[in-house]
C-alpha positions as CSV (number, residue, x, y, z in Angstrom):
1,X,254.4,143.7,57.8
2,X,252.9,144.6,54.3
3,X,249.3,145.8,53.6
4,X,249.1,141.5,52.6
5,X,245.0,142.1,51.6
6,X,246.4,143.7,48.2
7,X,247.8,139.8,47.4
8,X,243.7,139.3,47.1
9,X,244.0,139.0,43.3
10,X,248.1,137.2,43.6
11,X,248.1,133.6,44.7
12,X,251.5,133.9,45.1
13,X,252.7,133.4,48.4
14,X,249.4,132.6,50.1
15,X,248.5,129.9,52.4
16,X,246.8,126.8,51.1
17,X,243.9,127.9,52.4
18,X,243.8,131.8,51.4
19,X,244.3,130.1,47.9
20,X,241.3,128.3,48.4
21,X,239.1,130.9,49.3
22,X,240.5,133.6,47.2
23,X,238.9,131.9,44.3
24,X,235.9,130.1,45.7
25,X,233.7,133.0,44.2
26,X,232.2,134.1,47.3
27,X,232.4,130.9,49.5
28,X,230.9,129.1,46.8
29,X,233.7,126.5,45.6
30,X,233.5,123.1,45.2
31,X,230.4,122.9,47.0
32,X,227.8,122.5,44.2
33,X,229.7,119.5,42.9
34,X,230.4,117.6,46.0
35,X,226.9,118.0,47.1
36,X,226.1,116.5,43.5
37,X,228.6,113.8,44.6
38,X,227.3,110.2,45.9
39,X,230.8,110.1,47.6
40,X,230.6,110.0,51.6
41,X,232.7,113.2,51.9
42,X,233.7,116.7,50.7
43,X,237.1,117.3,48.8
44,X,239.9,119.3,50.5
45,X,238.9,122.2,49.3
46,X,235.2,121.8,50.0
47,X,236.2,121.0,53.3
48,X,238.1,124.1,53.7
49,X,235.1,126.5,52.6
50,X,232.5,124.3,54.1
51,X,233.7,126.1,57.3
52,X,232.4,129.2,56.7
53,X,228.8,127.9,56.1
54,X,229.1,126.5,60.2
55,X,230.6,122.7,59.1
56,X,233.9,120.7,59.9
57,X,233.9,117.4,58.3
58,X,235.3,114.6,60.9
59,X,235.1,110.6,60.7
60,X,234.6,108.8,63.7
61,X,238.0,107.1,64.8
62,X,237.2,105.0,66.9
63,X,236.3,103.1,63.8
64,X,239.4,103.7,61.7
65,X,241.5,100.6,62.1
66,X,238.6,97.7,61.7
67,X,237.1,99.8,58.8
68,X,241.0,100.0,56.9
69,X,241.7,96.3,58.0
70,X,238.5,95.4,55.7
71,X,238.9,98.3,52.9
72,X,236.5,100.2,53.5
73,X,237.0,104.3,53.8
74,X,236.7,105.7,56.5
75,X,233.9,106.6,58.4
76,X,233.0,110.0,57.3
77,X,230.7,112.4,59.8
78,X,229.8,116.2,59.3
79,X,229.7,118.5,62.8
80,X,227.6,121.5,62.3
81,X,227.6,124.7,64.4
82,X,225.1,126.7,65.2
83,X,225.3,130.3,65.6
84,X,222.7,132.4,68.0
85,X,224.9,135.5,69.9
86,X,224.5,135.3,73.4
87,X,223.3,132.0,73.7
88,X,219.8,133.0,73.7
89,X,217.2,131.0,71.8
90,X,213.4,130.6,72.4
91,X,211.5,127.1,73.7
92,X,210.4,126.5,70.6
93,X,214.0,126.7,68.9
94,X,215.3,124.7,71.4
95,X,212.7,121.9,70.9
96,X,213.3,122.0,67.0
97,X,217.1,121.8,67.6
98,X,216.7,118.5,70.5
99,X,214.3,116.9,67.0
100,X,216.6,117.9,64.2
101,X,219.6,116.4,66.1
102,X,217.5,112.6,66.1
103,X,216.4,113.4,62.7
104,X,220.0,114.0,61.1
105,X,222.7,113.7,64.4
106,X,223.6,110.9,66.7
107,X,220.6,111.6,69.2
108,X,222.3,114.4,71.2
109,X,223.1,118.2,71.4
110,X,226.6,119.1,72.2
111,X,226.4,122.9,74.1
112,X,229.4,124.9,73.6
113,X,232.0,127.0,75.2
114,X,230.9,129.7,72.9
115,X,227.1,129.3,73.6
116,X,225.6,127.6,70.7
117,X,224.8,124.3,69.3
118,X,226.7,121.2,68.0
119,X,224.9,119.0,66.3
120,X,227.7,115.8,65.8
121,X,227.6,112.7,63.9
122,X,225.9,113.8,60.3
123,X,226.3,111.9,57.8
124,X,226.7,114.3,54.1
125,X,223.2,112.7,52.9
126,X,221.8,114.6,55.8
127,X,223.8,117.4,55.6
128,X,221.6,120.2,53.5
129,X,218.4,118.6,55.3
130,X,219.7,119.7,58.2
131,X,221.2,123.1,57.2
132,X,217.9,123.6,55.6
133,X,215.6,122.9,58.7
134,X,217.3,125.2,61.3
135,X,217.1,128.4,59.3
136,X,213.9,127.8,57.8
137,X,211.8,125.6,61.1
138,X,214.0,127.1,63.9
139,X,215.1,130.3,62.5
140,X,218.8,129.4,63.1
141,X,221.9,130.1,61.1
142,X,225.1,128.1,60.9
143,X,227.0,130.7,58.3
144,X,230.2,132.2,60.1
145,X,229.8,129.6,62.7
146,X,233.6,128.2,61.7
147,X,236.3,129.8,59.3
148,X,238.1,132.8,59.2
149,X,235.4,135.3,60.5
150,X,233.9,136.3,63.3
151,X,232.8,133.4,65.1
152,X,229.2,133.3,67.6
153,X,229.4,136.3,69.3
154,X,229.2,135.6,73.6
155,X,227.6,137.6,75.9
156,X,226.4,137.3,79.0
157,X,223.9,134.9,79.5
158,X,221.4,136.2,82.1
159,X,222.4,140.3,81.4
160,X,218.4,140.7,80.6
161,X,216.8,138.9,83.6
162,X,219.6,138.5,86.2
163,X,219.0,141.6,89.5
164,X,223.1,142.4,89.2
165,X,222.0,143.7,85.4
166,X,218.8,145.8,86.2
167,X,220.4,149.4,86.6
168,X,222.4,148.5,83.4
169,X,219.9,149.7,80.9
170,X,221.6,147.8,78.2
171,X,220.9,144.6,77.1
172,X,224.2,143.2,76.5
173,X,223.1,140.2,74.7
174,X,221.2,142.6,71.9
175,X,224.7,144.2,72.0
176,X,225.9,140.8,70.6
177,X,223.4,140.7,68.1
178,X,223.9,143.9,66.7
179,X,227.8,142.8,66.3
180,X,227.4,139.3,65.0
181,X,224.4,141.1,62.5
182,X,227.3,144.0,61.2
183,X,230.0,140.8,60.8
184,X,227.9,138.2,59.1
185,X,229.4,137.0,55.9
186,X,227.1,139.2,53.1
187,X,227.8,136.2,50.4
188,X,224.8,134.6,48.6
189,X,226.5,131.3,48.5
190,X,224.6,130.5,52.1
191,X,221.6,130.9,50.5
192,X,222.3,129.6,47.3
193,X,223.5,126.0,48.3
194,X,221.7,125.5,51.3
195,X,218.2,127.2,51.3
196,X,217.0,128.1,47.7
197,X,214.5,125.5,46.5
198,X,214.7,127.2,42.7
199,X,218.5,126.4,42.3
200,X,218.8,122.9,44.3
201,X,216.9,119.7,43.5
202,X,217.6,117.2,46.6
203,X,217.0,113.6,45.4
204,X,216.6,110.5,47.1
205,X,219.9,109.3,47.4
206,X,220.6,112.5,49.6
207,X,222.8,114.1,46.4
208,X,221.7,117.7,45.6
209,X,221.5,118.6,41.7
210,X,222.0,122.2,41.0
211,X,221.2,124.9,38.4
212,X,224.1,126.2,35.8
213,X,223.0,129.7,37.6
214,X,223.9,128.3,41.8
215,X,226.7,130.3,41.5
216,X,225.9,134.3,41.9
217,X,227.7,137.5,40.6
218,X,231.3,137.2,42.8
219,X,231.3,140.6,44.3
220,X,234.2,141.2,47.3
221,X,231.8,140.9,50.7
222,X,231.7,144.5,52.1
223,X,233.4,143.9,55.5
224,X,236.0,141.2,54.7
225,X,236.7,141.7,50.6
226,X,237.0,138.3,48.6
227,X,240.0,136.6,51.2
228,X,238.1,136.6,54.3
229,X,239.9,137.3,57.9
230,X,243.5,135.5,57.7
231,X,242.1,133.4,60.5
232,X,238.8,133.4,62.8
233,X,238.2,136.0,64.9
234,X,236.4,135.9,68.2
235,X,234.1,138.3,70.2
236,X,232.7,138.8,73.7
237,X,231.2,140.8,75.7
238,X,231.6,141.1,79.4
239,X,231.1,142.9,82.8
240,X,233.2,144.0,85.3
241,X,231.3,142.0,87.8
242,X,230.6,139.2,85.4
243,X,233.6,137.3,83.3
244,X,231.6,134.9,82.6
245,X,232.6,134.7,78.8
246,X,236.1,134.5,79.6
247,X,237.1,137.7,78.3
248,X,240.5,137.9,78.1
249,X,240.6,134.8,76.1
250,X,238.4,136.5,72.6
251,X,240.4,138.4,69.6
252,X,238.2,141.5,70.7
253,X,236.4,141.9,74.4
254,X,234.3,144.0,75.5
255,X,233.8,144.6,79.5
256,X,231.0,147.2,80.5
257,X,232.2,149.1,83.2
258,X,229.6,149.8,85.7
259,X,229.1,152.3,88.6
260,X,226.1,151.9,91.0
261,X,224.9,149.3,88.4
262,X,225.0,151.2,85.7
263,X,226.9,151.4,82.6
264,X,229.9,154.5,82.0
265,X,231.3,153.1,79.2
266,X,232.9,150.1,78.3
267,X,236.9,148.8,78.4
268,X,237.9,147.4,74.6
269,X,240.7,144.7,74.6
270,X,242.3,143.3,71.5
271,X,244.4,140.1,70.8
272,X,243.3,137.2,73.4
273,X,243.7,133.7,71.9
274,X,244.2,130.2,73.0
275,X,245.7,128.2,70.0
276,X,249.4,127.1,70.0
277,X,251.4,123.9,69.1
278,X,253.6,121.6,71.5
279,X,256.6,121.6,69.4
280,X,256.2,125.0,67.7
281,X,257.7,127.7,70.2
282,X,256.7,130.8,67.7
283,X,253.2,129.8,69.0
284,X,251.1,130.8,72.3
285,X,248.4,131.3,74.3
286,X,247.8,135.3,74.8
287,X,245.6,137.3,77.2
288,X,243.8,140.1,75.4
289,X,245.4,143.4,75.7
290,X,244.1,146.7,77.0
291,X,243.7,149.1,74.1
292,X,240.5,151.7,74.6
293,X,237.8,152.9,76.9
294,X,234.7,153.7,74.3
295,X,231.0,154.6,74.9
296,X,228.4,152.9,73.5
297,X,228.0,154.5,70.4
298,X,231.5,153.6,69.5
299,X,231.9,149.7,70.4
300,X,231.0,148.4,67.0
301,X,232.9,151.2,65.2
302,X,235.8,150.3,67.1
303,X,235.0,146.5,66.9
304,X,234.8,147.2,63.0
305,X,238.0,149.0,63.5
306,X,240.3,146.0,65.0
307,X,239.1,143.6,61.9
308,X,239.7,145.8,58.8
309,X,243.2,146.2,60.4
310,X,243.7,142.3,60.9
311,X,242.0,141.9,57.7
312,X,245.0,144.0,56.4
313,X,247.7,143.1,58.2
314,X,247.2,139.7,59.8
315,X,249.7,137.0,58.1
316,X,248.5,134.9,55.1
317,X,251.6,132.9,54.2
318,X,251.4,131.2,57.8
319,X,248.1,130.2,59.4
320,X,250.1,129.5,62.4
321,X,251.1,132.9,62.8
322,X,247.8,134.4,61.6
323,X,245.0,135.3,64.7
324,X,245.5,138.6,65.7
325,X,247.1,137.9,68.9
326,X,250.9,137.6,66.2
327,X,249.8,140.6,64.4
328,X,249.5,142.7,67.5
329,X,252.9,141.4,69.1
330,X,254.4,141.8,64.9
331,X,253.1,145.1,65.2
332,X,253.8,146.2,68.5
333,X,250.7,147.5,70.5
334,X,251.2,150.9,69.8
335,X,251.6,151.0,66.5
336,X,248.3,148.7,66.4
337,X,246.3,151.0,68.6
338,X,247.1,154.1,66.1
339,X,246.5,151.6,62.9
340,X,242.8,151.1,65.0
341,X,242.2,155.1,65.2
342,X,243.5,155.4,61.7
343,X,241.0,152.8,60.5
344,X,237.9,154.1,62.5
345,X,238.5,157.8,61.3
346,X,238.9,159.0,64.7
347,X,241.0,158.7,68.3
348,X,239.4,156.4,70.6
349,X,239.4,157.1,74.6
350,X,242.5,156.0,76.1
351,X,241.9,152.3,78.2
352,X,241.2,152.5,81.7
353,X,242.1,148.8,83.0
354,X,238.6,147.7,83.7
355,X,239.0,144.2,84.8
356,X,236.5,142.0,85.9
357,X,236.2,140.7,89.7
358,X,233.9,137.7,89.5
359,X,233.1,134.6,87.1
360,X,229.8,133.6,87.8
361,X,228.6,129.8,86.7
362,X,225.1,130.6,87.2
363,X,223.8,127.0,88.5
364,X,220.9,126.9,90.7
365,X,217.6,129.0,91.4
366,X,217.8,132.7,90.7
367,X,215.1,135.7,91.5
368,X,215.1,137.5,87.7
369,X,214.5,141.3,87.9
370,X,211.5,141.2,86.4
371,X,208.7,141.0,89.1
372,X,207.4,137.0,89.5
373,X,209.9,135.3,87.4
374,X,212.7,133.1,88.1
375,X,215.5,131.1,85.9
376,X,217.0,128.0,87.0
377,X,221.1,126.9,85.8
378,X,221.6,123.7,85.1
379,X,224.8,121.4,85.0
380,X,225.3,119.5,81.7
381,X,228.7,117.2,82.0
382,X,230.7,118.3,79.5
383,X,227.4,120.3,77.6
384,X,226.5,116.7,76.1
385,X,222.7,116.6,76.1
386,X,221.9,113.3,76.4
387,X,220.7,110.8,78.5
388,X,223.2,108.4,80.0
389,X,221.9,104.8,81.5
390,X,221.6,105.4,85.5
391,X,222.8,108.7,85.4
392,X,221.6,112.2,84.3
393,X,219.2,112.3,81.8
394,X,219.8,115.8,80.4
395,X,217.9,115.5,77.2
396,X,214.7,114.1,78.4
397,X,214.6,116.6,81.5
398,X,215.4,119.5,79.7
399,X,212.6,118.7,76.9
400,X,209.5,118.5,79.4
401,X,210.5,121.4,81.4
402,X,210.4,123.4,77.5
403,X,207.9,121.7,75.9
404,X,205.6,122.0,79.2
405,X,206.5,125.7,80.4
406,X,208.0,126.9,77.6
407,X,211.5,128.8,79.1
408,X,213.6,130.8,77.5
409,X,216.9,128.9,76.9
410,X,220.5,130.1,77.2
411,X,223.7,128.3,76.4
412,X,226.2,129.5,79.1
413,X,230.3,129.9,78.3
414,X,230.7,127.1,80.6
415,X,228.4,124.7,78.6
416,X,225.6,124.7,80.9
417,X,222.0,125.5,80.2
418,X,219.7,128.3,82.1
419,X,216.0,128.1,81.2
420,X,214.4,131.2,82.3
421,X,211.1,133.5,82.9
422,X,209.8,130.7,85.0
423,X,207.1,132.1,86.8
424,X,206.9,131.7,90.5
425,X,204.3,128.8,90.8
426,X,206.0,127.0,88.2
427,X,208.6,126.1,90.3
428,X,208.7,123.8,92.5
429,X,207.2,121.7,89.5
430,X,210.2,122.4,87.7
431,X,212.6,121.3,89.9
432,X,210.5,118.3,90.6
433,X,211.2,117.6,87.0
434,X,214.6,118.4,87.7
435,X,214.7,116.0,90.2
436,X,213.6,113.1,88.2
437,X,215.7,113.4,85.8
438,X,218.6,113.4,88.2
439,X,220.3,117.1,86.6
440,X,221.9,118.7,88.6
441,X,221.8,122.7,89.5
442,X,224.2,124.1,92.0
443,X,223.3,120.9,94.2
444,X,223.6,117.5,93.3
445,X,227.5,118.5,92.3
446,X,230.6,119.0,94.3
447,X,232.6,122.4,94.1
448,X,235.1,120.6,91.7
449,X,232.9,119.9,89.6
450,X,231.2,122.6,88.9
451,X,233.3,124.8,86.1
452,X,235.2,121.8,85.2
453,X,235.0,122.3,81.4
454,X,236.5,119.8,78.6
455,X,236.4,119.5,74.7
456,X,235.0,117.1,72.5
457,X,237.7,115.8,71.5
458,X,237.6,111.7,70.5
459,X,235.9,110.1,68.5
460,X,235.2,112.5,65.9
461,X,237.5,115.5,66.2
462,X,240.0,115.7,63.6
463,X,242.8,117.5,65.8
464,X,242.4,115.5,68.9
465,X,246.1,114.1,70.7
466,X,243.9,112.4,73.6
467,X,240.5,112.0,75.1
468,X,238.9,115.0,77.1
469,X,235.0,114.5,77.2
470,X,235.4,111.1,77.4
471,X,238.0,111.0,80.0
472,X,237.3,114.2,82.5
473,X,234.6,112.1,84.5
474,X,237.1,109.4,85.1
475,X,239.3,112.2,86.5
476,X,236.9,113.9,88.4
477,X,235.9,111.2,90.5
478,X,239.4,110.4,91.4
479,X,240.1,113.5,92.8
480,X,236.4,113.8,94.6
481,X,237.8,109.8,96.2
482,X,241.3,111.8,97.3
483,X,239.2,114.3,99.0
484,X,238.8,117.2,97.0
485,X,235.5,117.7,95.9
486,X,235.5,120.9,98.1
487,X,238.0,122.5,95.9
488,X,237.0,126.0,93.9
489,X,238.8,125.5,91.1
490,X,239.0,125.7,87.4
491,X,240.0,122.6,86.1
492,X,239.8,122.3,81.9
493,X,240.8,119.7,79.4
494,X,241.2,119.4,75.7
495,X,242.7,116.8,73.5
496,X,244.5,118.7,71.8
497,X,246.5,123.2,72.4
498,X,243.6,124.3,70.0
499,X,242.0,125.2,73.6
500,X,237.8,124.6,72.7
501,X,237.7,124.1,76.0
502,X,239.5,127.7,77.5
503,X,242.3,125.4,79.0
504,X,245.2,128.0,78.9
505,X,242.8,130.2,80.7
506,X,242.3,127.5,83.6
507,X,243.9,127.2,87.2
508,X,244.7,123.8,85.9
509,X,244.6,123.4,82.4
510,X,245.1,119.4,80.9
511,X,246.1,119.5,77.0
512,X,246.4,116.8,75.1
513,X,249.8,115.5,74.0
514,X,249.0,111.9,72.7
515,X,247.0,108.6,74.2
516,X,247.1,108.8,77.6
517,X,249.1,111.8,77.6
518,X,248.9,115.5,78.7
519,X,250.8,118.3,79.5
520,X,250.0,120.3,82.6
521,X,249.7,123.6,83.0
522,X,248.7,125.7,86.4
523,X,249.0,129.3,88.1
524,X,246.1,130.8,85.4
525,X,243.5,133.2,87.0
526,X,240.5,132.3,88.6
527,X,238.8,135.2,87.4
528,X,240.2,134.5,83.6
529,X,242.7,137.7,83.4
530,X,245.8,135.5,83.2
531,X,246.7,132.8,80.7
532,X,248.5,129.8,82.7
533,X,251.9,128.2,82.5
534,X,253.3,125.0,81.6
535,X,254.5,122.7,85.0
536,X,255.4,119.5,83.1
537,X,255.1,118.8,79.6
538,X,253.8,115.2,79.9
539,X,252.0,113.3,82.5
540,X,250.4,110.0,81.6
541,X,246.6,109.4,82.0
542,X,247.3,107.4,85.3
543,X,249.3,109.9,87.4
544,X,246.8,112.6,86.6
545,X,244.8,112.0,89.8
546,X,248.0,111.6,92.5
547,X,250.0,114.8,90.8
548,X,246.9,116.7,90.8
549,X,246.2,115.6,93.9
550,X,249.3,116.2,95.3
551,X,249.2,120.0,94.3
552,X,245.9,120.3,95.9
553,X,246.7,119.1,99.2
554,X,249.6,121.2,99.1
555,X,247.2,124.5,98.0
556,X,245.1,123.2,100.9
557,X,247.7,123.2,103.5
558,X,250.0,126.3,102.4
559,X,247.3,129.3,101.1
560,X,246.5,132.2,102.7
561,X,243.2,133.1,103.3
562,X,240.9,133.1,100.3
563,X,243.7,132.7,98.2
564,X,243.0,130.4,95.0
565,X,244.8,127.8,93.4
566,X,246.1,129.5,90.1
567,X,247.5,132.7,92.9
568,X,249.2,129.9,95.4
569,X,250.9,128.5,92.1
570,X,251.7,131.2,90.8
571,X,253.0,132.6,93.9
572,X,254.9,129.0,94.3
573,X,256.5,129.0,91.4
574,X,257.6,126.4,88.6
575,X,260.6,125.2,91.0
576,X,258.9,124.9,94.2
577,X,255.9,123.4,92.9
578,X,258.5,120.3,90.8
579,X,260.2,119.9,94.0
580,X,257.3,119.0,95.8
581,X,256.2,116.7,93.3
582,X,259.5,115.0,93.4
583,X,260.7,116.1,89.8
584,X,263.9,117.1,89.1
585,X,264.5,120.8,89.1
């Protein structure tokens, strides 16, 4: 494949969106004007770049057909994505975040499968406001949140405080930060539009009135040149007794390889990705690939490494084709493990096959290593913080346990929330809050429940076939009234194959294929080192429950010992598994 970075300076040939960013002067654009704009929404192109500063602009569809019937427009709403690598934010970040998102939001926080923030439901008045007040209140940037750069860095949640990580003598989640510090956009644009009082004038209307000078001296940015990455680019860092992260699932993963608790080096892997399309067969999901075994001086060398080569190489005609997951398997992995020695000016040590043998969820009461302390997971459905009438009040809980004991907070890869460094007579009056608020840790939840993971999906996503958030719950408690609530499994959903929600990575995965429809996938790994397969390509919303149920009882009755679902599937097979479920081989 050509060297397709020197096309920076020739439109030709380029994706709609390489277009767009080639000339948007640094991730500037359109953005000065539409912000000047009284209209409800950003322009294409605005919408395109907008990404990069941490936005995706969405309308809320429920709404759609009732606002077209009376001509109105629709019903336009910015997300905004926080990035903090790691997950790990302070109390009083965390209480700034649960007021900014009644202040500009819908009145909750979404959590994340990558451990950060959502804050859903903003309208564009309140758009800068908001942008504005998390970096300079909370100290919290959305740049490189979205588009095509490296995304939140993940990382263990609990590698500073939990007893498995106290030989380790790294702090993995400073290990994230170091990476998501070296990949951070360098652009002034950020700062230009969003935070610099002498070139923005915000007026009462909620329109933003710029300087001639907004726009800086366009210089190439000094990692990924004036084009950007050809598509986003993921990173995580894991264990080998910790996948928590999921991470055979990120463009790059990192797994520490431990012996007696400590750290010999650590296992690189390069082209994991989730993304496909139902009716586009060039398109898949991909487990990350084995391709070095580095020390610790070397993981952000080699890290640097992998994206200069899929800056170069990675497709910009097809953003279909473009993750690194197709230029790896256009390459051929050989050839992309010597670009990746070429490009970091030295052989790298040969990979190992570190994999991980456990995927913690961290719910419940833990002892940290640090003498007196403790830190408590919690279960939030779906990672919506809210409160819902006569149910969990997530929100409400969480904010007197910070405001009154002030916890560290992490955002977990499975949506959840730890708060930790909660000392020892602090506890029981913790969980009393805990309690009261009806949130569930690692009780007050069945088994099924417990990793069950699903997008956002409807009303506001864009790209969504079918309900997941909304839906899951429904689903849930179906199978718990069949009898399965007992069952350790991984069961994801996502309304659409973008996969926000890990599903290819899933024992079960559910992915939206229209209202009421999914297509089912099984036989992934438990532990996250193998993507799934697709069992039938569309089951409708009401036979979820009896097919799944079905397999289940099957699982139940046929495993050996200890054996999970995703291995018994697997081990079934495609054929056997139809058969029983009375479809036609």
């Amino acid at each position: 494949m050509a060297n397709l970075i020197e096309s920076n300076g020739d439109l030709e040939g380029l994706s709609g969106v390489e277009t767009f960013k080639a000339r948007s002067g640094g991730l500037y654009s359109t953005l000065p004007e539409d912000l000047a704009s009284d209209a409800p929404n950003f322009c294409e192109e605005s919408v395109q770049i907008m990404k990069h500063h941490g936005s995706y602009q969405q309308d809320n569809r429920d709404t759609r057909k009732e606002r077209k019937k009376a001509g109105l427009d629709k019903d336009y709403r910015m997300m905004l994505r926080t990035k903090f690598p790691g997950g790990r934010i302070t109390a009083e970040q965390y209480l700034l975040c649960d007021e900014l998102c009644d202040k500009y939001g819908q009145g909750d926080l979404r959590a994340t499968s990558r451990q950060c923030f959502q804050f859903h439901g903003v309208i564009k008045k309140d758009f800068r406001p908001l942008i504005y007040d998390l970096n300079k209140l909370a100290k919290i940037t959305t740049i490189g949140a979205c588009g095509d750069v490296v995304r939140n860095t993940m990382g263990n949640p609990v590698a500073d405080i939990d007893a498995k990580y106290k030989d380790c003598s790294v702090d993995l989640i400073a290990m994230a930060q170091k990476v998501s510090t070296a990949t951070t956009p360098t652009t002034k644009s950020y700062y230009d539009i969003w935070l610099n009082d002498e070139k923005a004038t915000l007026h009462d209307d909620g329109t933003v009135s710029f300087g001639a000078d907004v726009r800086g001296e366009e210089t190439p940015d000094e990692l990924y040149g004036i084009q950007y990455l050809p598509r986003k680019f993921k990173v995580g860092f894991a264990t080998d007794f910790d996948n928590s992260v999921d991470v055979y699932t990120q463009d790059l993963g990192v797994i520490a390889a431990t012996e007696d608790g400590k750290i010999i080096g650590y296992e690189i892997l390069a082209g994991g990705g989730l993304g496909f399309a139902h009716t586009n067969a060039k398109t898949y999901p991909r487990a990350g690939s084995h391709i070095a075994f580095v020390q610790e001086d070397e993981v952000l060398e080699i890290i640097l490494a992998v994206i200069k080569v899929q800056r170069d190489y990675g497709d910009r005609t097809d953003r279909k084709q473009a993750r690194l997951k197709y230029t790896i398997d256009n390459m051929g992995l050989d050839t992309f493990i010597a670009r990746v020695h070429e490009y970091g000016g030295k052989p790298f040590g040969v990979a190992r096959n570190v994999k991980p043998t456990a995927q913690p969820d961290y719910l419940g009461w833990n002892k940290q290593f640090q003498d007196g302390l403790n830190y408590v997971g919690l279960w939030i459905e779906n990672g919506r913080i809210k409160d819902f009438d006569g149910s969990h009040q997530f929100r409400s809980g969480i904010r007197k346990i910070v405001e009154t004991y002030k916890p560290s907070v992490r955002v977990t890869p499975h949506h959840n929330i730890i708060l930790a460094n909660i000392k020892d007579e602090d506890v029981e009056a913790v969980q009393a809050i805990i309690d009261e608020h009806k949130i569930p840790t690692d009780k007050g939840i069945s088994t099924l429940r417990r990793l069950e993971m699903a997008c956002p999906s409807l009303p506001l996503c864009a790209l969504a076939q079918s309900e997941a958030e909304r839906y899951i719950p429904t689903l849930m408690d179906g199978l718990e009234a069949a009898g399965h609530s007992d069952a350790k499994i991984i069961i994801r959903m996502t309304g659409c194959p973008n996969g926000c929600a890990r599903s290819s990575s899933s024992e079960i995965g559910l992915v939206g294929k229209g209202p009421g429809r999914y297509a089912l996938h099984v036989a992934g790994d438990y532990l996250g080192t193998r993507m799934n397969k697709q069992l039938l390509k569309m089951v409708k919303e009401e036979e979820l429950v009896p097919t799944i149920s079905t397999l289940l009882d099957a699982w139940k009755a046929q495993r050996n010992e200890d054996e999970y679902f995703g291995d018994w599937s697997l081990r079934m097979g495609n054929d056997a598994l139809l058969e029983l479920l009375g479809v036609e081989v």
